[in-house]
N, C-alpha and C positions, 0 to 999 in steps of 0.2 A: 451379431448372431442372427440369423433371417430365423423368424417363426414360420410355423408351418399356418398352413391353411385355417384347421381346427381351431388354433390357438387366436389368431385377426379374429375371428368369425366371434367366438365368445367374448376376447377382450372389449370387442366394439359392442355386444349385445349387451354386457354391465354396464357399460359406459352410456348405452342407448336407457337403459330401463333405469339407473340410480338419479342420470340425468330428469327422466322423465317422473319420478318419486322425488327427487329436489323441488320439481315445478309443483307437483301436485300439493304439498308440503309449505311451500312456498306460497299460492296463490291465495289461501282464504284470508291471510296476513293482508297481502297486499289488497283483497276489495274490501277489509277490512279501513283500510288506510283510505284508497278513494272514494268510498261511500263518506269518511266523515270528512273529504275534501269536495265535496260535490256540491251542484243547488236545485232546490228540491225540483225546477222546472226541467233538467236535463235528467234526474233521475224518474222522472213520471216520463219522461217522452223514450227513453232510452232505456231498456231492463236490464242491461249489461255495456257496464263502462268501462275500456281500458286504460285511459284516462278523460278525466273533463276537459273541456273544452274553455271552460271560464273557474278552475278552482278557485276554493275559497276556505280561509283558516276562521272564517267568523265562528265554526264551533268550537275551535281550539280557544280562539278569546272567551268565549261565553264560557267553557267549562274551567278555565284558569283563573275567572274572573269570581270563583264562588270559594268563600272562604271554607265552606264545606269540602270540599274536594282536596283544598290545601290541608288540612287539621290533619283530615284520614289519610294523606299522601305521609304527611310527618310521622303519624301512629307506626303508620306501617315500615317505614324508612327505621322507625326506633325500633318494632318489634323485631324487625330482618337484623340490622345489627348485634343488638344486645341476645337475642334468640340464638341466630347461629354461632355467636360467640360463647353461648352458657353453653347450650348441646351438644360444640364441639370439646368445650373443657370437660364434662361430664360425661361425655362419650368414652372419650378418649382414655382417661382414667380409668372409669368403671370397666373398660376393654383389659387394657395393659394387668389391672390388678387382675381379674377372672382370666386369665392368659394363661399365670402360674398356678401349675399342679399343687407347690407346696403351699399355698394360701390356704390357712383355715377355714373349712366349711367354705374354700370357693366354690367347688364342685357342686355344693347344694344350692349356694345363690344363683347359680348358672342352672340347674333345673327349676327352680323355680323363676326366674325371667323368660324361661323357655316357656312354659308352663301359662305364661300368657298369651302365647299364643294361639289357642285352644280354647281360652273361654273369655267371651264378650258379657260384662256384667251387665250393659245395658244403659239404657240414655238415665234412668231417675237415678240408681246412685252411683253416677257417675256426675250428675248436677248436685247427689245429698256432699261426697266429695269435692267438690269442688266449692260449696257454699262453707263448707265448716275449715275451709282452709283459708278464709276469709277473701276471696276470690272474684267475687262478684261486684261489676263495675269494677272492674279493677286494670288495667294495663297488662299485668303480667300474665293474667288466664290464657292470654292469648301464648303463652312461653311456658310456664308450669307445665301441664297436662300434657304438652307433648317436647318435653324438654330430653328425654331420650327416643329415640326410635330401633328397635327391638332388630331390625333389620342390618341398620348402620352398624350397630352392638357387634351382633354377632361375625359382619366382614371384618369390622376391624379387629376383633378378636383373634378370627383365622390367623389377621396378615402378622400382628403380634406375636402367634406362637410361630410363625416360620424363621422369628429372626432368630440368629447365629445364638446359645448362648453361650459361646465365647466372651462375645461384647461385653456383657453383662458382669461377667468373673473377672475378666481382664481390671473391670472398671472398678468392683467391688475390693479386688486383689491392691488395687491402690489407693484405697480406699475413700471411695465416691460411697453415696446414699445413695437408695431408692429414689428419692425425689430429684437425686442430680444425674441418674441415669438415666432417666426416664427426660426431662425438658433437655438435658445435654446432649442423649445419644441416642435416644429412641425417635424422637419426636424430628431430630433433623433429617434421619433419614426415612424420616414416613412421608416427605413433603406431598409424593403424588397422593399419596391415600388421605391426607389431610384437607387437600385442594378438593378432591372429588366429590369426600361427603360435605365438607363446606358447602358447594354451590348444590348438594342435596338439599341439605338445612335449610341454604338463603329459598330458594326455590319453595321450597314448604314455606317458610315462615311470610315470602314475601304472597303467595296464593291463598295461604289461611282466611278464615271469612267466619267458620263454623259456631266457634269457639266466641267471637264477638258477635255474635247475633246472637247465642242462649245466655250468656254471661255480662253483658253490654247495655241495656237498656239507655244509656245516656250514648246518644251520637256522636257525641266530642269524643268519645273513647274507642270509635267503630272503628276497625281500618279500611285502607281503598277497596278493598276488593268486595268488601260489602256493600259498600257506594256502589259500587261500579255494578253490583247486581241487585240492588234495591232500582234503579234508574233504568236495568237494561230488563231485568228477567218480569219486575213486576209495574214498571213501566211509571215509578214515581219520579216524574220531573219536578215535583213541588221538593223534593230532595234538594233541588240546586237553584231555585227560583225562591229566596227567603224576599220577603217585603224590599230591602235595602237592596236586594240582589237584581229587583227586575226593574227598580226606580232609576238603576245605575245601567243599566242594560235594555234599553227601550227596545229595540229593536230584535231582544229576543225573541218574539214570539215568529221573528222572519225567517228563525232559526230551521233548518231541517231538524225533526225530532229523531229521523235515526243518527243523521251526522254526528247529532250530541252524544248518541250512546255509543256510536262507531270510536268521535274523538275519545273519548271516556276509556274504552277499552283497550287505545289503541296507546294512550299516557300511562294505563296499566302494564302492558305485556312488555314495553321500548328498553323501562331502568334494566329488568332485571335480565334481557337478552343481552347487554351492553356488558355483562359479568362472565356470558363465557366465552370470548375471545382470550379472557388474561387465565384461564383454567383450561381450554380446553386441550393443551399439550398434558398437562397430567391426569385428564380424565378418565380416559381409558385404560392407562398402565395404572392409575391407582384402584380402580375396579379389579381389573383381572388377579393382580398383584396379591388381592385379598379374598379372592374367593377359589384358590389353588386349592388349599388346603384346609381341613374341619378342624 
């Protein structure tokens, strides 16, 4: 079928402008990346690199080289895990149950989780909370306090009440439970909406920082991403340079010090972009899916 005129003219101007919004999106990654491949004498002589001329991973060794950076890569690898897997099981429940009209005083629990979002108690008891739950120094602070999200809640809830209840009777009618309708026949066919807020979750849980810096005082419990802005934002390189650290690493100090913070940022953002290639076919249909209908 030949297009007309109109039609070239705009298809090539999305194609020009989304192209051009890819790059732009694209590029602070990538001087991201060659700032901590560079050496400080081509980055003083040269103010814009599109690649070096003589790379160099010496800050990827130096920041792998600090068992600091490993502990809170772990923290945070456990928090993403075990985090997105609590919030998705307690999402997803607390969704499915508040879905049905006939659930006792559903209706009132679902104004009152609504109801939150209107009032901000505030940082001290929101720290009195969080201490008398036994919380502090503790691993889990970082998963507790924000183990549902009030947002995710309510799309899956939408996407909940759209399904058929057919399903439902049919499956009752033969007599399945609640608990076997729900993992048998609910849950299989939510897979996009499952996948979508998963990589919501992991996303959160693997960026979190907040929560380990007021509740955390001991560093072995800190996750990466608090590293990664203790080192970048407030410029502590004693962060990664403990006694043993620099005896074993002589040559650190020939280090670039943004390279180190570039490498640093740059072993932060790699894991968890490596996660939406296997999601991002049900990303979009799990979104839209759940926000048809209130």
């Amino acid at each position: 079928m030949k297009r007309s005129l109109g039609y070239n003219i705009f298809n090539y101007t999305n194609i020009l402008f989304f192209a051009l919004v890819s790059v732009l999106m694209f590029f602070p990654f990538y001087q991201i990346f060659i700032t901590s491949i560079i050496t400080v004498g081509e980055f003083n002589s040269r103010p814009l690199v599109l690649w070096p001329k003589n790379p160099t991973l010496e800050a990827y060794r130096f920041i792998f080289s600090s068992n600091d950076l490993i502990q809170s890569a772990g923290i945070t690898v456990f928090v993403t895990i075990a985090g997105t897997a609590m919030s998705m099981l307690v999402t997803l429940c607390l969704a499915y149950a508040l879905s049905k009209s006939f659930l006792p005083g559903g209706k009132k629990i679902h104004r009152i989780i609504l109801f939150t979002m209107f009032i901000d108690s505030g940082l001290i008891p929101y720290f009195l909370m969080v201490r008398s739950l036994g919380l502090v120094n503790n691993i889990f602070v970082n998963i507790v306090p924000s183990l549902v999200s009030l947002w995710n809640y309510l799309v899956i809830r939408s996407f909940f009440k759209q399904l058929p209840a057919s399903l439902e009777e049919a499956a009752l009618v033969d007599g399945a439970g609640w608990w076997t309708i729900f993992f048998r026949i609910v849950l299989p066919i939510s897979k996009p909406i499952i996948a979508s807020f998963t990589l919501f979750y992991a996303v959160g849980y693997w960026n979190s920082w907040w929560n380990s810096m007021l509740f955390c005082p001991d560093v072995g419990l800190q996750t990466l991403q608090l590293f990664v802005r203790r080192l970048v934002v407030t410029g502590e390189m004693t962060a990664m340079l403990s006694e043993a650290h620099s005896a074993a690493f002589e040559g650190a100090n020939r280090v670039y010090s943004e390279a180190i913070k570039m490498a640093a940022c740059f072993a932060a953002i790699v894991p968890i972009l490596c996660v939406y290639p296997f999601l991002q076919k049900h990303f979009a249909k799990g979104v839209l899916i759940g926000s048809l209908k209130g």
